[in-house]
C-alpha positions as CSV (number, residue, x, y, z in Angstrom):
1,X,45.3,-8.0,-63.2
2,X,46.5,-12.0,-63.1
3,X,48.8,-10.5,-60.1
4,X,46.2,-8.5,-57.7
5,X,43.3,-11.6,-58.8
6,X,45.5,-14.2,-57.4
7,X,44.1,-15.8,-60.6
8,X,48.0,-16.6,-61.5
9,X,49.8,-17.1,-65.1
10,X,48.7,-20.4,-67.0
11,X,49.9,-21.8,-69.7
12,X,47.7,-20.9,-72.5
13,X,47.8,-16.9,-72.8
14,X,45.9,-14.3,-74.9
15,X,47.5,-13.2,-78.5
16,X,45.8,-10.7,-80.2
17,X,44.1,-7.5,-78.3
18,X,40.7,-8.8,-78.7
19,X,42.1,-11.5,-76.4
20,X,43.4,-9.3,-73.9
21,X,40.8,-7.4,-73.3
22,X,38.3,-10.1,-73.4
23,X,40.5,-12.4,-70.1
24,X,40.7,-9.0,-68.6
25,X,37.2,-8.7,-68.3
26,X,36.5,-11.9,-67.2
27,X,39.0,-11.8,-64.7
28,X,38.0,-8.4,-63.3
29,X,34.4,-9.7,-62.8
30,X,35.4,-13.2,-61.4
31,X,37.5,-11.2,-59.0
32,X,34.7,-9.1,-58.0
33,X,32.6,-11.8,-57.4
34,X,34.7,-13.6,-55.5
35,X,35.5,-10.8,-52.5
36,X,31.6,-10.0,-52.8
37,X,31.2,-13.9,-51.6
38,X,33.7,-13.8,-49.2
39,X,32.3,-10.5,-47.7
40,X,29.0,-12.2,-47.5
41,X,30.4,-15.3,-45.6
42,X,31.8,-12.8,-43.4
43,X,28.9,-11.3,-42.3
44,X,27.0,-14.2,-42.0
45,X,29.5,-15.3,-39.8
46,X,29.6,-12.4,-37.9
47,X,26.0,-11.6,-36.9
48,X,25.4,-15.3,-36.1
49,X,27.4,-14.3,-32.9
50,X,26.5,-10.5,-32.4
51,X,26.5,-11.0,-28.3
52,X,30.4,-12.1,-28.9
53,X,31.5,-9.2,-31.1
54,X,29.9,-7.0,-28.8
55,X,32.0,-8.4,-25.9
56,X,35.0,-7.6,-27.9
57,X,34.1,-4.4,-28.5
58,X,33.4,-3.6,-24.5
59,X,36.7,-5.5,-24.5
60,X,38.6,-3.4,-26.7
61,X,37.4,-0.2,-24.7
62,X,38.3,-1.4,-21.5
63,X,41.6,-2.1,-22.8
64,X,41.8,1.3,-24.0
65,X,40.1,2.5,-20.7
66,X,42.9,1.1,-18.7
67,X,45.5,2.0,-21.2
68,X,44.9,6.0,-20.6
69,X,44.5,5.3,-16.6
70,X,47.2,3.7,-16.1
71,X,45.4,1.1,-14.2
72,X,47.3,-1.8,-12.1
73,X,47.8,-4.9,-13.4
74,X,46.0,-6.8,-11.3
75,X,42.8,-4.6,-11.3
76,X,42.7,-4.7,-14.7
77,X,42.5,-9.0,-14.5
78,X,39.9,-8.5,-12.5
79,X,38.1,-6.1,-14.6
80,X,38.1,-8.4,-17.9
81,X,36.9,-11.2,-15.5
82,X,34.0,-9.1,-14.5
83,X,32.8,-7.8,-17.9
84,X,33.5,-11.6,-19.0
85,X,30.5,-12.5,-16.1
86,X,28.1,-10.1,-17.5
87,X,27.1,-12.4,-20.2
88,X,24.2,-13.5,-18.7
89,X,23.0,-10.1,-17.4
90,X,23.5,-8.6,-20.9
91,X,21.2,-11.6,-22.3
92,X,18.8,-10.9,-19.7
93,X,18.2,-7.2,-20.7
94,X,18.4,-8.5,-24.6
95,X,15.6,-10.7,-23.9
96,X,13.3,-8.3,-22.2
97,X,14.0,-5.9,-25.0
98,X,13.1,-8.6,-27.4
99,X,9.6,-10.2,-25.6
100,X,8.1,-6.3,-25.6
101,X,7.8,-6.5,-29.1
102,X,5.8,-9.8,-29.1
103,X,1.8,-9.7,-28.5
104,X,0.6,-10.2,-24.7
105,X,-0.1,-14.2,-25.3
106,X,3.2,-14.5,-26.6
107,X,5.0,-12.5,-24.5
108,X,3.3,-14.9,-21.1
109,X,3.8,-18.2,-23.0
110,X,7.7,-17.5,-23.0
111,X,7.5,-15.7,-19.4
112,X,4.9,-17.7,-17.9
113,X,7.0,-21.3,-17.0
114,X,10.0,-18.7,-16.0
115,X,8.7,-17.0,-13.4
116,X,7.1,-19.8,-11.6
117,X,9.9,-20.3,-8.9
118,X,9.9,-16.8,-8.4
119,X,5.8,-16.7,-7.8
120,X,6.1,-20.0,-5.6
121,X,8.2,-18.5,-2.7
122,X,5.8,-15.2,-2.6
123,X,2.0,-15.7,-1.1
124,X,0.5,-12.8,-2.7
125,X,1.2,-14.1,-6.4
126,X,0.6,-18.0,-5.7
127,X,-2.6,-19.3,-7.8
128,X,-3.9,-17.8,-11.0
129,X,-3.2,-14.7,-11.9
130,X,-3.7,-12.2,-15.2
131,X,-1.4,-12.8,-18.0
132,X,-0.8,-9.1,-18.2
133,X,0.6,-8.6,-14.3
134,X,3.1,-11.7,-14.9
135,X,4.2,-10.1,-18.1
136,X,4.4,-6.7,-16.0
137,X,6.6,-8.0,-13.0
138,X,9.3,-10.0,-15.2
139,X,9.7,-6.8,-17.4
140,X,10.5,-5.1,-13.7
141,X,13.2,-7.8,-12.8
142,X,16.4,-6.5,-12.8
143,X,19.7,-8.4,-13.5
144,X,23.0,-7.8,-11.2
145,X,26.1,-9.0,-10.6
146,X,28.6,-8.7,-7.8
147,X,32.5,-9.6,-7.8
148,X,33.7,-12.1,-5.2
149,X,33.8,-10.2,-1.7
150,X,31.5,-7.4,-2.7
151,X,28.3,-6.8,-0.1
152,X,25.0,-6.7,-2.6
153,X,23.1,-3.8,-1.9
154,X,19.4,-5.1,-2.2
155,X,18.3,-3.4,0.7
156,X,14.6,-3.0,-1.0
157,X,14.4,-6.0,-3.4
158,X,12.9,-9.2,-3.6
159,X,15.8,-11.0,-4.9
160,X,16.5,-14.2,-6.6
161,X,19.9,-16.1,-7.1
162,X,20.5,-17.4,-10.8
163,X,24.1,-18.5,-10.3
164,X,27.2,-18.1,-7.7
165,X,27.5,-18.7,-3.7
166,X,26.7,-15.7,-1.4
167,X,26.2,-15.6,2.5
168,X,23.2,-13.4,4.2
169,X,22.8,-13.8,7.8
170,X,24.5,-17.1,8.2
171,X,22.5,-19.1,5.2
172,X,24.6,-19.9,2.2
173,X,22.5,-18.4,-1.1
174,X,23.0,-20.6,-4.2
175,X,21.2,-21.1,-6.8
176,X,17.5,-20.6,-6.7
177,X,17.3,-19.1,-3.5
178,X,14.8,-16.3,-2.6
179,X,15.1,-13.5,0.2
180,X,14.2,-10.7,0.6
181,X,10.6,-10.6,1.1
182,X,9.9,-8.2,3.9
183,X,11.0,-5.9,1.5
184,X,7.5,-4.8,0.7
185,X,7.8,-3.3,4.5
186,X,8.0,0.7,4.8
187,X,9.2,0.9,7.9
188,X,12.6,0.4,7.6
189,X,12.7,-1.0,11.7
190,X,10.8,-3.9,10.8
191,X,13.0,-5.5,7.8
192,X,15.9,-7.5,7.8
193,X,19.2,-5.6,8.0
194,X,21.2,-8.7,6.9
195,X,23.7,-7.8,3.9
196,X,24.5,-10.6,1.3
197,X,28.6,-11.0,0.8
198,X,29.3,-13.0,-2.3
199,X,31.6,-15.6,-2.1
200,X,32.0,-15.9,-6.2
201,X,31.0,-14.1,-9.0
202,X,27.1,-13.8,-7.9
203,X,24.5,-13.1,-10.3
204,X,20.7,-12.3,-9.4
205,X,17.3,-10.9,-10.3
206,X,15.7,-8.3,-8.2
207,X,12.3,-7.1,-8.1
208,X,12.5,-3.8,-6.2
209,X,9.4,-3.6,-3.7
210,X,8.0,-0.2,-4.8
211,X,8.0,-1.4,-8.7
212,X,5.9,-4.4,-7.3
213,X,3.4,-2.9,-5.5
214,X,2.7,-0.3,-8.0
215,X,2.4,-3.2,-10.9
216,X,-0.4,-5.0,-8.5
217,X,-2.2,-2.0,-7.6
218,X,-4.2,-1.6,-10.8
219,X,-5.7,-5.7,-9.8
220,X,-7.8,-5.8,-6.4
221,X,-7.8,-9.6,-6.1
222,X,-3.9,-9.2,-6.4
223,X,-3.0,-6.4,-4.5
224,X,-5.6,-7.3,-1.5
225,X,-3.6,-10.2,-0.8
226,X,-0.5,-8.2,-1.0
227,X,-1.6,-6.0,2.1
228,X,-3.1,-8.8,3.8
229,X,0.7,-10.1,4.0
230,X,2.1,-7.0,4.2
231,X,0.2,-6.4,7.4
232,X,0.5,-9.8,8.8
233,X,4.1,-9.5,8.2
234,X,4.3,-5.9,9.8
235,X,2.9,-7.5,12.9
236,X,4.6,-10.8,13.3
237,X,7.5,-8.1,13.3
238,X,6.6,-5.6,15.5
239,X,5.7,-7.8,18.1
240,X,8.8,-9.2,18.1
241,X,10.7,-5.8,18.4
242,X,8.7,-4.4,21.4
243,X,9.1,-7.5,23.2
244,X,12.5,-7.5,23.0
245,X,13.1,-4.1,23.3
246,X,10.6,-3.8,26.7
247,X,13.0,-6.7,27.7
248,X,15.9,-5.0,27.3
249,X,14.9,-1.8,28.9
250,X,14.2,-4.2,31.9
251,X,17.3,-5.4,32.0
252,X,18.9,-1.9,32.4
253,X,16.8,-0.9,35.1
254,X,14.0,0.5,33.8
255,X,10.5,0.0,34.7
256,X,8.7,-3.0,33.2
257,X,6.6,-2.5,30.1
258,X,3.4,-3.3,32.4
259,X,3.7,-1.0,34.5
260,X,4.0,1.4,32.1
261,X,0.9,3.9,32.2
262,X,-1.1,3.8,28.8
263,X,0.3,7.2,27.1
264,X,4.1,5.9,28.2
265,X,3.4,2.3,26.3
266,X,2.3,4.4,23.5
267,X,5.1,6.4,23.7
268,X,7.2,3.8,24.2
269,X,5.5,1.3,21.3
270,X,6.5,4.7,19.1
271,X,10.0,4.7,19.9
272,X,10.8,1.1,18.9
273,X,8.6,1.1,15.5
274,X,9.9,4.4,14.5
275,X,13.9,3.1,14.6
276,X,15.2,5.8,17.4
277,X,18.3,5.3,18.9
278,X,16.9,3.7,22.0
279,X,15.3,0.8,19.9
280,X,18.6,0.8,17.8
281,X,20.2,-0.1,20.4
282,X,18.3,-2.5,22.0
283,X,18.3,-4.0,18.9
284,X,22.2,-4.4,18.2
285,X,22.2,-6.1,21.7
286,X,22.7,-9.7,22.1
287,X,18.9,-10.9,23.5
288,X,20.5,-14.2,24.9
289,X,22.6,-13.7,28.6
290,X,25.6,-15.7,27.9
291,X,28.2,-17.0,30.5
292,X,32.0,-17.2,29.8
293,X,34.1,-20.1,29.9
294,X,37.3,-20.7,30.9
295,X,39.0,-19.8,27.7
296,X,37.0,-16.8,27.4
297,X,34.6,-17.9,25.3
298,X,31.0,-17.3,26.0
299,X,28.2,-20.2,25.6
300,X,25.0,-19.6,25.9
301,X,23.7,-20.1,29.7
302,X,20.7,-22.6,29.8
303,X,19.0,-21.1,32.9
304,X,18.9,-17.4,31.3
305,X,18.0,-18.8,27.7
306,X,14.6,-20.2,29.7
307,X,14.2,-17.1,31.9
308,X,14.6,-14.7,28.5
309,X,12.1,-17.2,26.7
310,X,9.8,-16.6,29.5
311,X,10.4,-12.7,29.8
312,X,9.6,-12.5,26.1
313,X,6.1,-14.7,26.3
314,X,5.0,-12.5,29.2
315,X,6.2,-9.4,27.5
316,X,4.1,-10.6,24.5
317,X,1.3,-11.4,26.4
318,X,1.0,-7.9,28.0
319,X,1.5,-6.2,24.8
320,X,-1.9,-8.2,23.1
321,X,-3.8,-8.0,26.5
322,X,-2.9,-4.0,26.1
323,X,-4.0,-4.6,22.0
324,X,-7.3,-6.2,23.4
325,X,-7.9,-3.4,25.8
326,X,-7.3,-0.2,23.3
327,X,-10.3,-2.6,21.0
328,X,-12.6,-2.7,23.8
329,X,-12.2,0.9,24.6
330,X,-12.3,2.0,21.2
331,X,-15.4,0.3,20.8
């Protein structure tokens, strides 16, 4: 017993049975007591940092993943670097699981101050707004994260960038940034088709546009604003995509847009704000005439940057005097 105890041999020992049995005893319990402590720091220990030891489990099965498919060795550096980066989207899904069990006060007192950068860059949920729809669209953000080099697929999201460098469209995204919000657009002609290509390890939160528009229908005040931009939006964009699309038909030949008869404008207007081929096209084209140079570069031409600047105004100015007409003869 002195032996497994690690108590060790001193020099006063037991004589008589009575002895023997009473030190054997006391070591037995002391012994007990003393794993039952150290078990207890243990845990402590432990479950102070659960978010760790559940990164070295994932860890350990990746291992063991990559172990049994003979994955490369440089894939599988990669792949402990990634599930490394998820920290903060693990925490993120954590913390939503934990604020749904507090009450709705509590629950917009932690969320409220956190989705304020969020609410700034988005005119439909500026100014005061229930407690209950903040709480509703930070339960709907969703945390994501893309490896260096990796195209983000947030074709239909609002999106926010919490940490890393991506590219979209020519603009660096860092932190803080917001794009995204013609996302609330159905037609699918009228949005952005810009990808975002992360430079780093990028990690954002995305609002998908269907999950918000159903969390503001249920509030009027809310949701009113939300197809006011919606519309105003949908316009701004369309009017954009007709000019330069009659433009472009011009340039190949085509009759102008104003001498279009009425059903062919409609026609035509149909065409571009449905996405065919034709306004695909048109689209993919480069709207500015540009001259080469020497080396075979091309600059842009200042003369045909003016004359497509004016083509565009007129063709924008024939496309509302048509708007004003179909008004008067509607009414």
């Amino acid at each position: 017993i002195m032996t497994l105890t690690s108590i060790g041999y001193g020099d006063i020992t037991p004589q008589c049975t009575l002895e023997y049995w009473t030190c054997s005893f006391c070591m037995v319990c002391s012994g007990a007591m003393w794993s039952y402590t150290i078990g207890e720091v243990c845990g402590i220990l432990t479950m102070m940092l659960p978010h760790d030891v559940q990164l070295k489990q994932r860890l350990d099965d990746l291992n063991e993943m990559m172990q049994e498919r003979d994955v490369p060795a440089s894939v599988r550096a990669t792949l402990r670097r990634y599930l490394f980066e998820t920290h903060g989207v693990r925490m993120h899904e954590d913390h939503k699981a934990t604020i749904k069990h507090m009450s709705p006060m509590l629950q917009f007192q932690v969320i409220g101050s956190s989705m304020d950068h969020f609410r700034s860059h988005l005119p439909y949920l500026r100014g005061d707004m229930p407690s209950e729809l903040v709480v509703a669209l930070s339960q709907k953000l969703e945390a994501l994260l893309y490896a260096p080099k990796e195209t983000a697929q947030t074709r239909r999201a609002i999106c926010s960038a919490r940490r890393g460098v991506a590219i979209r469209a020519g603009r660096i995204l860092a932190t803080g940034a917001v794009w995204g919000a013609d996302a609330i657009l159905d037609n699918e002609a009228l949005r952005e088709s810009a990808y975002v290509r992360c430079l780093s390890y990028f990690e954002l939160l995305a609002l998908p546009a269907l999950s918000l528009a159903k969390a503001l229908r249920p509030y009027p005040v809310q949701f009113a604003k939300f197809r006011w931009v919606m519309l105003h939006l949908a316009s701004c964009r369309g009017v954009k995509l007709i000019a330069a699309a009659a433009k472009m038909s011009e340039r190949r030949g085509e009759p102008a847009f104003g001498h279009l008869s009425v059903p062919a404008r409609t026609e035509f207007i149909a065409n571009v704000l449905s996405g065919s081929k034709e306004s695909a096209n048109s689209r993919e084209q480069n709207s500015i005439t540009r001259s080469p140079c020497a080396n075979g570069a091309t600059v842009l031409s200042g003369e045909s940057l003016r004359q497509d600047v004016q083509e565009i105004k007129a063709s924008v100015e024939m496309l509302m005097q048509e708007v004003r007409d179909m008004k008067a003869a509607a009414s």
